[in-house]
Backbone bond lengths (Angstrom), bond angles and torsions (degrees), N, CA, C in turn:
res aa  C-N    CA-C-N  psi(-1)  N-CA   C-N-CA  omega(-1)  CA-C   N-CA-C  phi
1 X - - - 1.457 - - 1.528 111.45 -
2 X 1.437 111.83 -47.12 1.020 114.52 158.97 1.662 149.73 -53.03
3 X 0.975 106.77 -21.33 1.539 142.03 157.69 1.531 120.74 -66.17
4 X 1.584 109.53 -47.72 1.134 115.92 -168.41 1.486 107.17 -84.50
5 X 1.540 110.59 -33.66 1.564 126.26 156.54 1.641 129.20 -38.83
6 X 0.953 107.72 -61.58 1.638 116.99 155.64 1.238 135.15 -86.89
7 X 1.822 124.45 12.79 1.054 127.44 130.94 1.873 127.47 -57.55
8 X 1.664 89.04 -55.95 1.474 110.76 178.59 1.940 97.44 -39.52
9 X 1.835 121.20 -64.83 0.963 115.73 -143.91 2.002 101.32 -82.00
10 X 1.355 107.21 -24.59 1.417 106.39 143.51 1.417 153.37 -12.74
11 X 1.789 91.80 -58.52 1.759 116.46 -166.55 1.849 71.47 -85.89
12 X 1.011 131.38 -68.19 1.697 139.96 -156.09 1.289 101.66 -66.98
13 X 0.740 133.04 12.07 2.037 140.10 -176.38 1.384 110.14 -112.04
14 X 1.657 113.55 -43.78 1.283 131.79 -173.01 1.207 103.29 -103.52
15 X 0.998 120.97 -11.91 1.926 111.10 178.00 2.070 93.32 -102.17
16 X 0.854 114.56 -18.32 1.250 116.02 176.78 1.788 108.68 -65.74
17 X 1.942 109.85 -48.64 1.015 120.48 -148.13 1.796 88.70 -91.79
18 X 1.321 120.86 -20.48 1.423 117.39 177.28 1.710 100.03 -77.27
19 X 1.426 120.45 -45.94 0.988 93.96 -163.40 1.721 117.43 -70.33
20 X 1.537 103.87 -34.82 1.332 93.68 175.96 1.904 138.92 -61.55
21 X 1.757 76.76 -24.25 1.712 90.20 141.92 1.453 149.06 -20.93
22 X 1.253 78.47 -65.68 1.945 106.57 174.13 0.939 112.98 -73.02
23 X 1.589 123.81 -52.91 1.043 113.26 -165.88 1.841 119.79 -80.58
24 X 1.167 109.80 -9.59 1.615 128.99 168.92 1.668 107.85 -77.13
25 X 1.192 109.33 -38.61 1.332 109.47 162.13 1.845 133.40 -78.77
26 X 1.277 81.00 -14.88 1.776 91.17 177.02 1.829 100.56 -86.44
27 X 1.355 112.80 -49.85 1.495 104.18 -178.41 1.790 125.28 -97.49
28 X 1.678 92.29 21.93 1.684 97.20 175.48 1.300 116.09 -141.57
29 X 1.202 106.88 -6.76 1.760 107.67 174.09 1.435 109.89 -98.46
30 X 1.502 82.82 104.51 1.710 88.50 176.03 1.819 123.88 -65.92
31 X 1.342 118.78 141.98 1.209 84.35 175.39 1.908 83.08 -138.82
32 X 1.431 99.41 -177.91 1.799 115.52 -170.50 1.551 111.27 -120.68
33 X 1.651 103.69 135.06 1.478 104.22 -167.24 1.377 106.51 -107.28
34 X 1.064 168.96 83.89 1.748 162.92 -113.11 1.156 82.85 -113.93
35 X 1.065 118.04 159.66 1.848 142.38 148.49 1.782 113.67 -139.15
36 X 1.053 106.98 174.98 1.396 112.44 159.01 1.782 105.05 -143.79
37 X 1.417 107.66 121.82 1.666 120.17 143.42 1.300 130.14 -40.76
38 X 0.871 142.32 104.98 1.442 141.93 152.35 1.763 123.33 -70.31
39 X 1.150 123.80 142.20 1.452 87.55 149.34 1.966 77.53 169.96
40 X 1.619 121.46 159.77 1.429 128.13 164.02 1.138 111.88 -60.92
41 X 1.518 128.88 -29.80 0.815 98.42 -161.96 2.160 122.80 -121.86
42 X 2.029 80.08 46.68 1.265 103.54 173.85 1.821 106.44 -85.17
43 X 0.980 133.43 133.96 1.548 126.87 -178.37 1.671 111.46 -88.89
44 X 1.049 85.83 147.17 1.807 84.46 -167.96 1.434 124.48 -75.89
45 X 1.459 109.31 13.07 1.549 106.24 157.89 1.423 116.41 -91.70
46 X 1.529 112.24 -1.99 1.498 117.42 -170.55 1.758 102.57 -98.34
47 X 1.841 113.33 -2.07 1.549 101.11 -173.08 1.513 103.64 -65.28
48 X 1.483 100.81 177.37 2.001 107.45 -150.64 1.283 114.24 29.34
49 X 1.357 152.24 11.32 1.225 144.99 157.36 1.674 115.38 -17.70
50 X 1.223 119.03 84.86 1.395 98.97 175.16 1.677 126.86 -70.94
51 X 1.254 139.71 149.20 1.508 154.82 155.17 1.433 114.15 -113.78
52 X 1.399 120.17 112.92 1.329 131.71 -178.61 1.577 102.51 -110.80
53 X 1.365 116.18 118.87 1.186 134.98 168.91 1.773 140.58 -99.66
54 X 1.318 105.08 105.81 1.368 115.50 168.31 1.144 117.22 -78.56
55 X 1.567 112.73 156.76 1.632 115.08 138.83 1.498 102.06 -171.16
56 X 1.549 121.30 -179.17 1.326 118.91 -151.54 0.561 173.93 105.08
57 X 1.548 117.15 -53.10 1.465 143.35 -137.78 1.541 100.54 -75.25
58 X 1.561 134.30 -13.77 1.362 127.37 172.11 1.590 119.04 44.53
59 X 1.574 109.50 15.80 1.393 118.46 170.82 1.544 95.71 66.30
60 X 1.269 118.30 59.46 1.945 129.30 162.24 1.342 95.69 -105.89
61 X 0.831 103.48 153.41 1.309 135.92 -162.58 1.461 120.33 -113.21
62 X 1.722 134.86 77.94 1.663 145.24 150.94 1.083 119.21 -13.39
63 X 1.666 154.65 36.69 1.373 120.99 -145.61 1.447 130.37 18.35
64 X 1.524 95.77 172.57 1.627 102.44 -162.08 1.078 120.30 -33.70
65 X 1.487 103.03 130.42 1.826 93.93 174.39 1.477 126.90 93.76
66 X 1.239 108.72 -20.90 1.776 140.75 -151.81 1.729 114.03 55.20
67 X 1.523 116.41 35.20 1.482 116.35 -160.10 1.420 95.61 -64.85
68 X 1.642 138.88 -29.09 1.618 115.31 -153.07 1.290 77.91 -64.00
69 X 1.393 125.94 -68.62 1.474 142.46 -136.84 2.066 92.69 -58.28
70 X 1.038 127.02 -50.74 1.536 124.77 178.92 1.341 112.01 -85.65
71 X 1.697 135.28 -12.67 1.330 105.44 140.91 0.819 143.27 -62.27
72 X 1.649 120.04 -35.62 1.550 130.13 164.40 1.538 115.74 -39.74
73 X 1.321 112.61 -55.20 1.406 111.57 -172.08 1.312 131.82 -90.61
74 X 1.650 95.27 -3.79 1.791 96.19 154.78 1.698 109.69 -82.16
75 X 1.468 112.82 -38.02 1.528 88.13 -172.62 1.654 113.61 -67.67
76 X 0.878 121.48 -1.87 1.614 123.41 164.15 1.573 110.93 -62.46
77 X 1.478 106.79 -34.49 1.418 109.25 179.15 1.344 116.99 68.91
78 X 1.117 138.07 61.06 1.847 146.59 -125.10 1.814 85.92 -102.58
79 X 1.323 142.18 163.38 1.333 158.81 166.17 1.313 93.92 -104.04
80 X 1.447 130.03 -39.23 1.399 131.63 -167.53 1.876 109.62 -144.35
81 X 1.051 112.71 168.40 1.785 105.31 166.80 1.742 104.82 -148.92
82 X 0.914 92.75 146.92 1.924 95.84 -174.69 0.886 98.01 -121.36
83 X 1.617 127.95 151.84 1.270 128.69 168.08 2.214 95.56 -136.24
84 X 0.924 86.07 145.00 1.840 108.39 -166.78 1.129 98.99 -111.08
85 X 1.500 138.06 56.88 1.451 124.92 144.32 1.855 107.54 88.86
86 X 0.985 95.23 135.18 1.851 119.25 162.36 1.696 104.79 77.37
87 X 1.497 124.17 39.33 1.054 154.99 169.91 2.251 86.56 -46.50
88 X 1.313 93.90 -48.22 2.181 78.15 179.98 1.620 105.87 -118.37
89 X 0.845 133.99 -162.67 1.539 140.10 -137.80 1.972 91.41 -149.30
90 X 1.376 125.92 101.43 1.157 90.64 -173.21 2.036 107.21 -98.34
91 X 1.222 97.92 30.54 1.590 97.79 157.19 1.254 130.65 -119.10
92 X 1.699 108.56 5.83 0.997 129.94 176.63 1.814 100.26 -122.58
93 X 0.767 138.67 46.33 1.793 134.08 -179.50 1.453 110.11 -16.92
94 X 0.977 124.69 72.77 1.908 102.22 158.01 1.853 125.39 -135.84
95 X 0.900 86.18 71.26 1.745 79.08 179.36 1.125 110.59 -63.27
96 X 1.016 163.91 21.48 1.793 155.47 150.89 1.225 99.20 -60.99
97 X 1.426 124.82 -51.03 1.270 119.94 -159.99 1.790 102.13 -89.28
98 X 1.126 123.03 -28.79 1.548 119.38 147.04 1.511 127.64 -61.23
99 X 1.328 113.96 -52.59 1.653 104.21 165.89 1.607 121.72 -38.92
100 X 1.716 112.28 -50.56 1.299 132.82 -170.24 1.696 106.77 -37.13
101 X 1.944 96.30 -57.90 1.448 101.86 -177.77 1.343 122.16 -68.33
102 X 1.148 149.49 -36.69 1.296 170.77 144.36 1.861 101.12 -35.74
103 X 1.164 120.16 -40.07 1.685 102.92 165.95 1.135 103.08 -76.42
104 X 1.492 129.20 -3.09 1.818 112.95 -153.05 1.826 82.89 -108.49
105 X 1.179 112.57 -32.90 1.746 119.01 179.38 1.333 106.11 -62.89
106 X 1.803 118.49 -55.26 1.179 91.69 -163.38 1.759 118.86 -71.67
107 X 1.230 125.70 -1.49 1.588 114.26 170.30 1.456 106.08 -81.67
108 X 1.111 127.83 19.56 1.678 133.37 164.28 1.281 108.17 -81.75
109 X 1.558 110.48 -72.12 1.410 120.44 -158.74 1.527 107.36 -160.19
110 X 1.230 133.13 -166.17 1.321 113.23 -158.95 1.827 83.12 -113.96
111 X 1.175 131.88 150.11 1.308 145.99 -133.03 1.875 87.37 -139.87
112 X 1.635 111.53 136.44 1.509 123.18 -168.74 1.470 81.28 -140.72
113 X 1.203 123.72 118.95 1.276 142.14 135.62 1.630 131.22 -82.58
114 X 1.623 117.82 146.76 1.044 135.24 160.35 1.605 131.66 -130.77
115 X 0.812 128.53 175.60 1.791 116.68 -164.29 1.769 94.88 -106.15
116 X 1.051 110.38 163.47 1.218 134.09 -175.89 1.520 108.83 -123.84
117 X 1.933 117.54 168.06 1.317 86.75 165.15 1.274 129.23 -81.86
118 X 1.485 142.29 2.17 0.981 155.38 -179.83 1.452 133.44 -69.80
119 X 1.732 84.17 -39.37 1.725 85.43 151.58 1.552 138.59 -62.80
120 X 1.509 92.43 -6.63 2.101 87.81 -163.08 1.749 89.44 -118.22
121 X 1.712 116.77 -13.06 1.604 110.98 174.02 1.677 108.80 -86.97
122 X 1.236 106.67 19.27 1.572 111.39 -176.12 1.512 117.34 -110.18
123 X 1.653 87.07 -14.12 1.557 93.64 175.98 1.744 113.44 66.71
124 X 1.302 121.62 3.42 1.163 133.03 -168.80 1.667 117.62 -116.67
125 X 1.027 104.17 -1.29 1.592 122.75 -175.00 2.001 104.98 -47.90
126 X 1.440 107.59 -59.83 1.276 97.36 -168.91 1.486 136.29 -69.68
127 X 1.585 100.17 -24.77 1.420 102.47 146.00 1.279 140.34 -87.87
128 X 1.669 94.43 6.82 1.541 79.11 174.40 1.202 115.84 -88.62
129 X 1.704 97.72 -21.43 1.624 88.08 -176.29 1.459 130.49 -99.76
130 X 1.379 103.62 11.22 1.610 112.47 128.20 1.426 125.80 -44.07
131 X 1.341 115.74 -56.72 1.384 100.04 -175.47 1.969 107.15 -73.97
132 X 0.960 108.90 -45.88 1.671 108.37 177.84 1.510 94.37 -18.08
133 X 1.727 104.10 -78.99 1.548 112.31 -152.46 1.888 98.62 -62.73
134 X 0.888 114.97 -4.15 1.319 90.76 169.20 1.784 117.65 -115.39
135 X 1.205 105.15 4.48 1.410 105.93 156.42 1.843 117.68 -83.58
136 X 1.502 94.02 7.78 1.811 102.07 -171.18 1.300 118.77 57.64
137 X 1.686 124.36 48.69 1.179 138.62 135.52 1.570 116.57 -83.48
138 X 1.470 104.84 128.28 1.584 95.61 175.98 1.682 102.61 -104.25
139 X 1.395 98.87 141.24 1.284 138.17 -155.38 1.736 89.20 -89.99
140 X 1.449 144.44 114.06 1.242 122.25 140.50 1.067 137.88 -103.14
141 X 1.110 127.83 116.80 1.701 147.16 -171.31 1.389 106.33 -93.81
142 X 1.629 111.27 83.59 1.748 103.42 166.10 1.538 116.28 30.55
143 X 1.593 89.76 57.88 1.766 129.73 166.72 1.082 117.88 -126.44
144 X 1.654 124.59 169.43 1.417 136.03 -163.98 1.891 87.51 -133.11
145 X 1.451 130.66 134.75 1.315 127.31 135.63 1.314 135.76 -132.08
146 X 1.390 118.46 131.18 1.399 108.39 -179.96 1.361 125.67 -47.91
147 X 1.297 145.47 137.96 1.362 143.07 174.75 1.224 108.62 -110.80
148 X 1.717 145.10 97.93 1.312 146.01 138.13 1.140 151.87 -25.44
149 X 1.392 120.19 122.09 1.534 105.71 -167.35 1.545 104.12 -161.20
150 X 1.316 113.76 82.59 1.709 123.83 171.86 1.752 78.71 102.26
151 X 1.701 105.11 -126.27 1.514 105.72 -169.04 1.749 102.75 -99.39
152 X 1.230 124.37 2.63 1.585 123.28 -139.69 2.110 82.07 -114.46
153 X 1.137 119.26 158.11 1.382 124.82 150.15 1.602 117.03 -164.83
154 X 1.333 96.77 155.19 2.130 108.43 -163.01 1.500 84.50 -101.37
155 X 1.442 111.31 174.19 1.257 123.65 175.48 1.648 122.11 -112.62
156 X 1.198 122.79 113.97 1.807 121.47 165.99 1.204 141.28 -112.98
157 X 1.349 94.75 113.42 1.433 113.81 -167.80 1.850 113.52 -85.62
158 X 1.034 123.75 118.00 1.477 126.10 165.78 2.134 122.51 -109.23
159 X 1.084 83.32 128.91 1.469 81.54 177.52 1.683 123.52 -121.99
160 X 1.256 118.84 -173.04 1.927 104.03 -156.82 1.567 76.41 -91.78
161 X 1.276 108.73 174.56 1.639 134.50 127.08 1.451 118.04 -45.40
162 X 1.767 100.35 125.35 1.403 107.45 -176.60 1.687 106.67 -72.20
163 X 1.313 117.59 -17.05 1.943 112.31 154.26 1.370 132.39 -33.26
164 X 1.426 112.34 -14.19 1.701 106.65 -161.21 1.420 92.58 -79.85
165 X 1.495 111.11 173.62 1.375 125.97 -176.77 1.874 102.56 -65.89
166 X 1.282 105.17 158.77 1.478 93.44 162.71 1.163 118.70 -108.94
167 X 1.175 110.08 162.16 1.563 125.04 -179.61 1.788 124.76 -61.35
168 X 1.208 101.79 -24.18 1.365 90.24 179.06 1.710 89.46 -154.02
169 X 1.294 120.80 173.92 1.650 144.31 -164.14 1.506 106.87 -60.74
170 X 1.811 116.16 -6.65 1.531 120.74 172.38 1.535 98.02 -58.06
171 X 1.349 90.24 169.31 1.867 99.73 158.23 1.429 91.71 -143.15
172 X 1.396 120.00 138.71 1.079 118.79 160.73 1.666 126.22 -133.28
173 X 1.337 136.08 -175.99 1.048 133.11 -133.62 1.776 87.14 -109.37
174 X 0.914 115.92 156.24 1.504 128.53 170.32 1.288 112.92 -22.60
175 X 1.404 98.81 -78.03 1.167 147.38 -174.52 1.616 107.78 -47.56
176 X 1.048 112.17 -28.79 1.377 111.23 -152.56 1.933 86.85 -97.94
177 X 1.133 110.84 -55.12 1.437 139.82 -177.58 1.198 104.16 -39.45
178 X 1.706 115.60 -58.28 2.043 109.94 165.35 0.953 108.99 -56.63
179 X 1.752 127.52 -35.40 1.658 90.07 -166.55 1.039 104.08 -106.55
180 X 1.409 143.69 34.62 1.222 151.82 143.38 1.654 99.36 -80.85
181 X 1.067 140.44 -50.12 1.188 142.13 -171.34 1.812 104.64 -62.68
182 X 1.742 110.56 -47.80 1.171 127.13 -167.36 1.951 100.15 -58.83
183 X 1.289 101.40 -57.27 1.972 119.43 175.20 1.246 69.98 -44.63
184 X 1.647 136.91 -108.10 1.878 111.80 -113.36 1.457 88.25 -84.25
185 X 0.928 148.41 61.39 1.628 123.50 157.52 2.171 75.57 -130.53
186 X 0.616 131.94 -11.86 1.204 132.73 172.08 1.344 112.11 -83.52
187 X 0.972 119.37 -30.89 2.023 118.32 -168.92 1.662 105.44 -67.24
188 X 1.218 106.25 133.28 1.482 106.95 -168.92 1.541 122.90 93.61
189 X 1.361 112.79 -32.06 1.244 109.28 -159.42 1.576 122.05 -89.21
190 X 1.435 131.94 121.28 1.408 139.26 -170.28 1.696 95.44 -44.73
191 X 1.681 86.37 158.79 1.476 111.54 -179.69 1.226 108.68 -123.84
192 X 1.770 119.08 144.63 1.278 129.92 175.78 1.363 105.62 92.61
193 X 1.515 122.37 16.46 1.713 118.68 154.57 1.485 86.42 -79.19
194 X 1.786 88.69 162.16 1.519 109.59 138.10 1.594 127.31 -58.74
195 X 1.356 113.33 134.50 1.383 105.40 -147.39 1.697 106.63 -117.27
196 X 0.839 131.21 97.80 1.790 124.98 171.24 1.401 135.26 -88.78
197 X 1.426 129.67 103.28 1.526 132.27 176.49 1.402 103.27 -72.31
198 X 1.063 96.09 138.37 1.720 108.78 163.86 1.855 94.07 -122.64
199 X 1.538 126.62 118.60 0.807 130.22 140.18 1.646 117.43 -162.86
200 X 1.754 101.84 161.15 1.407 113.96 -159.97 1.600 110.27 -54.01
201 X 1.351 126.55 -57.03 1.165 133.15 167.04 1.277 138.09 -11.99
202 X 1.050 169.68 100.97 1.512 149.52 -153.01 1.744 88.29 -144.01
203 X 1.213 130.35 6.17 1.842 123.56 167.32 1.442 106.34 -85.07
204 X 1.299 94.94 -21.84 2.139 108.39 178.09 1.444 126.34 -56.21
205 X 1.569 120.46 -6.77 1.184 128.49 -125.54 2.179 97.90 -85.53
206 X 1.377 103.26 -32.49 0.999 114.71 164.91 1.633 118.89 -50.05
207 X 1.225 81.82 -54.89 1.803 89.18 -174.44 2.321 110.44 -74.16
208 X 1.187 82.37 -20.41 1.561 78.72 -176.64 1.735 99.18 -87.52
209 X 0.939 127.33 0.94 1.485 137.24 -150.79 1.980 92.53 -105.49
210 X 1.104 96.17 -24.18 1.946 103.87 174.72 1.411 125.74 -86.61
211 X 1.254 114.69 -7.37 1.226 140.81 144.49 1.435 137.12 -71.99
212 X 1.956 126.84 172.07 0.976 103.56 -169.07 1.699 108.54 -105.43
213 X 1.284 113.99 44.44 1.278 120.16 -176.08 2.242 110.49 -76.35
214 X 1.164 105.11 137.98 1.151 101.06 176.41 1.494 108.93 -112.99
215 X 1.313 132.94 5.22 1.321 146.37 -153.18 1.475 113.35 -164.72
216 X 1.470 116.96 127.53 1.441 115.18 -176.93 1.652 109.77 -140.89
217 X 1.371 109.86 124.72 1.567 99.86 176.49 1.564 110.79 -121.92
218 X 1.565 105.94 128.88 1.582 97.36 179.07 1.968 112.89 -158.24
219 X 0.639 117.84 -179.65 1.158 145.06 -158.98 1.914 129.49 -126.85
220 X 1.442 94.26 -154.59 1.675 86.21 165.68 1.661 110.82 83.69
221 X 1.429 129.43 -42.27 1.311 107.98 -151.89 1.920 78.39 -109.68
222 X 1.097 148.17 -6.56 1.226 138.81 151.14 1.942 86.90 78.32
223 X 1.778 123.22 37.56 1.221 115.03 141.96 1.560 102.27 81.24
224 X 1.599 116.39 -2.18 1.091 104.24 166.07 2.286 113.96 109.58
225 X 1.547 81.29 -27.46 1.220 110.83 -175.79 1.366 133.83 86.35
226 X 1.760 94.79 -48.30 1.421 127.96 -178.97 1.523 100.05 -132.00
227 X 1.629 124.25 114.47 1.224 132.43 -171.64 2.130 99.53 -92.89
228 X 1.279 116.23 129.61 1.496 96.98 179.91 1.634 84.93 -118.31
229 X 1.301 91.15 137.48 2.355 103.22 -173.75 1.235 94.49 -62.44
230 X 1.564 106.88 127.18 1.057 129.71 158.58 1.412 118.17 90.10
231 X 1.433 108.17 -7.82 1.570 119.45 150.40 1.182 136.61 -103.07
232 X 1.056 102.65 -41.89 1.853 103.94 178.97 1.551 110.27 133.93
233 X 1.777 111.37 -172.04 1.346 108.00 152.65 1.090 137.19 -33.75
234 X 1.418 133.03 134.82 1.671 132.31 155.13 1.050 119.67 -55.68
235 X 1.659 116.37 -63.18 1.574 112.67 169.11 1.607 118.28 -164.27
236 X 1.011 111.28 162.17 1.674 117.17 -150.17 1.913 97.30 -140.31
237 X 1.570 102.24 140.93 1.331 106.76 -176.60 1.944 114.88 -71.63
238 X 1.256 105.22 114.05 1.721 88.78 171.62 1.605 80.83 100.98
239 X 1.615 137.34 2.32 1.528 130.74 163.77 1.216 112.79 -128.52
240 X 1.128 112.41 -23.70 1.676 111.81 178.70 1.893 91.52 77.32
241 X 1.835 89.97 -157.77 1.811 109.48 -172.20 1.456 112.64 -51.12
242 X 1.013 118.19 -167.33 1.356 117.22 -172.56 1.580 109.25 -6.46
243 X 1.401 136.58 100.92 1.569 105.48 172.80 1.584 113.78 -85.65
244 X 1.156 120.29 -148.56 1.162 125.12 167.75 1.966 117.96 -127.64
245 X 1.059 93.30 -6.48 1.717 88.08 174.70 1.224 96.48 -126.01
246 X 1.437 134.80 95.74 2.004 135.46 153.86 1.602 105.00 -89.46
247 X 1.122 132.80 -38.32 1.707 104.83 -116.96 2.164 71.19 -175.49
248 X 1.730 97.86 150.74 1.744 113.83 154.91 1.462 102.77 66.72
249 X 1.240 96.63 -163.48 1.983 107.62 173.59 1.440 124.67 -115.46
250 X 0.893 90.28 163.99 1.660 102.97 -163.51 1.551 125.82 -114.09
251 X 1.218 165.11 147.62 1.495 124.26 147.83 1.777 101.31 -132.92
252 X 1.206 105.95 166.40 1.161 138.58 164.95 1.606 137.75 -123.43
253 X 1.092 118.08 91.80 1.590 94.82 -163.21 1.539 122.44 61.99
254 X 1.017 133.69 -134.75 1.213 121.57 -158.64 1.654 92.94 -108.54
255 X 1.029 121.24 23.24 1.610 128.68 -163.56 1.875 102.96 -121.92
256 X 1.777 113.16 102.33 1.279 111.38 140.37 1.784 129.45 -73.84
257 X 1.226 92.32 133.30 1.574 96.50 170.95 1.714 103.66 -116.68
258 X 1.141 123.45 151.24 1.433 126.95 -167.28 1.798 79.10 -143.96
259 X 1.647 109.99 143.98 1.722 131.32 -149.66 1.278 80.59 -134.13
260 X 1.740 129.84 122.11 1.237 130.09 169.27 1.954 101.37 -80.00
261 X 0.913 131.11 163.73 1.608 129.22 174.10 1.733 84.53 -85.38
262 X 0.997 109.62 -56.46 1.994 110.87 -161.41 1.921 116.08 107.02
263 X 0.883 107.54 153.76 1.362 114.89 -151.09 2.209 94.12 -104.32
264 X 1.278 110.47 -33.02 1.451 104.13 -156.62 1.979 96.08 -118.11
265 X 1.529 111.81 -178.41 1.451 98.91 172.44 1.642 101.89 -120.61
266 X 1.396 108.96 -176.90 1.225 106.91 159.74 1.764 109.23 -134.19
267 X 1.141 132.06 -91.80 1.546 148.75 -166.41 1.319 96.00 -63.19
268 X 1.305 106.01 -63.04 2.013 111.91 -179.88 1.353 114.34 -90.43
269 X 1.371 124.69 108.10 1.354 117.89 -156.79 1.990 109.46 -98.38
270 X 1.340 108.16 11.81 1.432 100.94 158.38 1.462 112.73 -109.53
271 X 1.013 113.03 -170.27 1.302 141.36 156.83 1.485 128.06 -162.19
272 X 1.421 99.66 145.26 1.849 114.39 -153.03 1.166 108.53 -128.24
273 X 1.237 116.88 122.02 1.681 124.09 -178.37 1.883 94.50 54.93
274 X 1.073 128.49 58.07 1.329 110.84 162.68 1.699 99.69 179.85
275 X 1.605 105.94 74.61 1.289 105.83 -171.94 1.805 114.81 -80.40
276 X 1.288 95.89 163.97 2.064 91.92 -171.06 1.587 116.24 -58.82
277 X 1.001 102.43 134.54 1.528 134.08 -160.22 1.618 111.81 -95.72
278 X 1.564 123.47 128.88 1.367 134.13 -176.57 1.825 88.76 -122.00
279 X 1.246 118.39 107.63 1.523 116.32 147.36 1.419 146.72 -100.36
280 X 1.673 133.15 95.80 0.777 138.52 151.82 1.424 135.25 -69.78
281 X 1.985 105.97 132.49 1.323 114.74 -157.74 1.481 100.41 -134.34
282 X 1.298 120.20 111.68 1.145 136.76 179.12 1.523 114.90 -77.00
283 X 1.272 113.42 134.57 1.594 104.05 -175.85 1.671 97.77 -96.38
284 X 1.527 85.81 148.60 1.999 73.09 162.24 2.094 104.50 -150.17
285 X 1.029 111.25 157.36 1.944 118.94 -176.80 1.458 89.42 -72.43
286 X 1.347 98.78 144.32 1.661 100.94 154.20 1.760 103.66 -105.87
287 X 1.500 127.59 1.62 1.198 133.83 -177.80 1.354 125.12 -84.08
């Protein structure tokens, strides 16, 4: 009886210790998704161009320092690094542990930010992004910048989260708000670069697809949460059940969008079959 007793608590000891296993491994082992871009109208000082892509991070925490998460993405060796929104958690407040990573990025490569909605439900947005710009992350706010490389450079545009407060007693629709956001970060800006969006959104894809963007990086749906094989995400904020944008690339018209999974949680604090995600995207000429 006794035997059979501490078999029983055995099988339940080790199925305990696997599962918690998994699940420490599902929401901490980072892993990296590569792609390569194609397209003419990449310029040929930009071939292998690397772009390393964040988003997420909901202020989780890499070990000390955030080193797993910034060793990974130096040995990629990034030309650039993007980050897609929700850099803090706004039910969890902590930017220290978001600032931390973002000083440790920018001695990588030069670091392009965009807002998430999390930044503007945190109520913490304006100082934070004081501190960003002075850790020498540039912040883009429904802007255009040239990016350099030998004599040749593409263009990147970042715009806010349609979350921020509005400006005056209107309310307007999501929808309406990007492409109001999308117009002024556009005004001024030359035509016939290679063109890159950085924004959080990835349900937009239609609407960013009417534009002259050839490149889209975003975030937001956190991968679905719960990946089921051979289907996809369970569910995504702003998609509901099954959505259709978690995770990989996408296109529309002449418009790729590439869906970061995201590295941290927020509301649903696991994640299953869809551990946090580092994407590097190599550009390459088809000319």
């Amino acid at each position: 009886m006794r035997k059979r007793i501490r078999l029983s608590l055995l099988i339940v000891f080790s199925g305990v210790l696997l599962l918690g296993t998994f699940f420490y491994i599902q929401n901490n082992g980072i892993v990296t998704t590569e792609m390569v871009i194609s397209s003419e109208k990449i310029p040929s000082d930009f071939e292998n161009y690397k772009i390393v892509q964040l988003s997420d991070l909901h202020s989780k925490s890499f070990g000390k320092n955030q080193r797993q998460l910034v060793d990974k993405v130096e040995k990629l060796n990034p030309d650039i690094i993007v980050f897609t929104g929700d850099l803090v958690d706004a039910n969890r407040y902590d930017e220290d542990i978001s600032l931390l990573l973002m000083q440790e990025l920018v001695k990588l490569a030069p670091v392009y930010f965009v807002t998430g909605n999390h930044e503007w439900w945190s109520g913490h947005f304006d100082t934070l992004e004081e501190k960003l710009q002075e850790t020498g992350v540039h912040v883009l706010r429904n802007s255009t910048v040239s990016i350099l490389s030998g004599e040749d450079s593409i263009l990147l545009t970042g715009i806010d989260d349609p979350a921020y407060p509005a400006s005056s007693q209107e309310s307007y629709a999501e929808q309406s708000r990007i492409e109001e956001n999308i117009l002024s970060s556009l005004d001024g800006s030359e035509k016939g670069h290679f063109h890159i969006l950085l924004s959080h959104r990835p349900e937009m894809l239609s609407l960013y697809s009417q534009y002259d963007f050839h490149l889209v990086f975003s975030g937001h749906a956190h991968g679905g949460q719960v990946r089921i094989p051979f289907v996809g995400g369970l569910i995504a904020p702003n998609q509901g059940f099954l959505p259709k944008y978690t995770s990989g690339r996408h296109k529309v018209k002449d418009t790729v969008m590439i869906v970061n999974r995201g590295l941290g949680n927020s509301v649903i604090p696991l994640r299953i079959f869809n551990q946090p995600e580092i994407v590097s995207v190599t550009l390459s000429s088809n000319s």
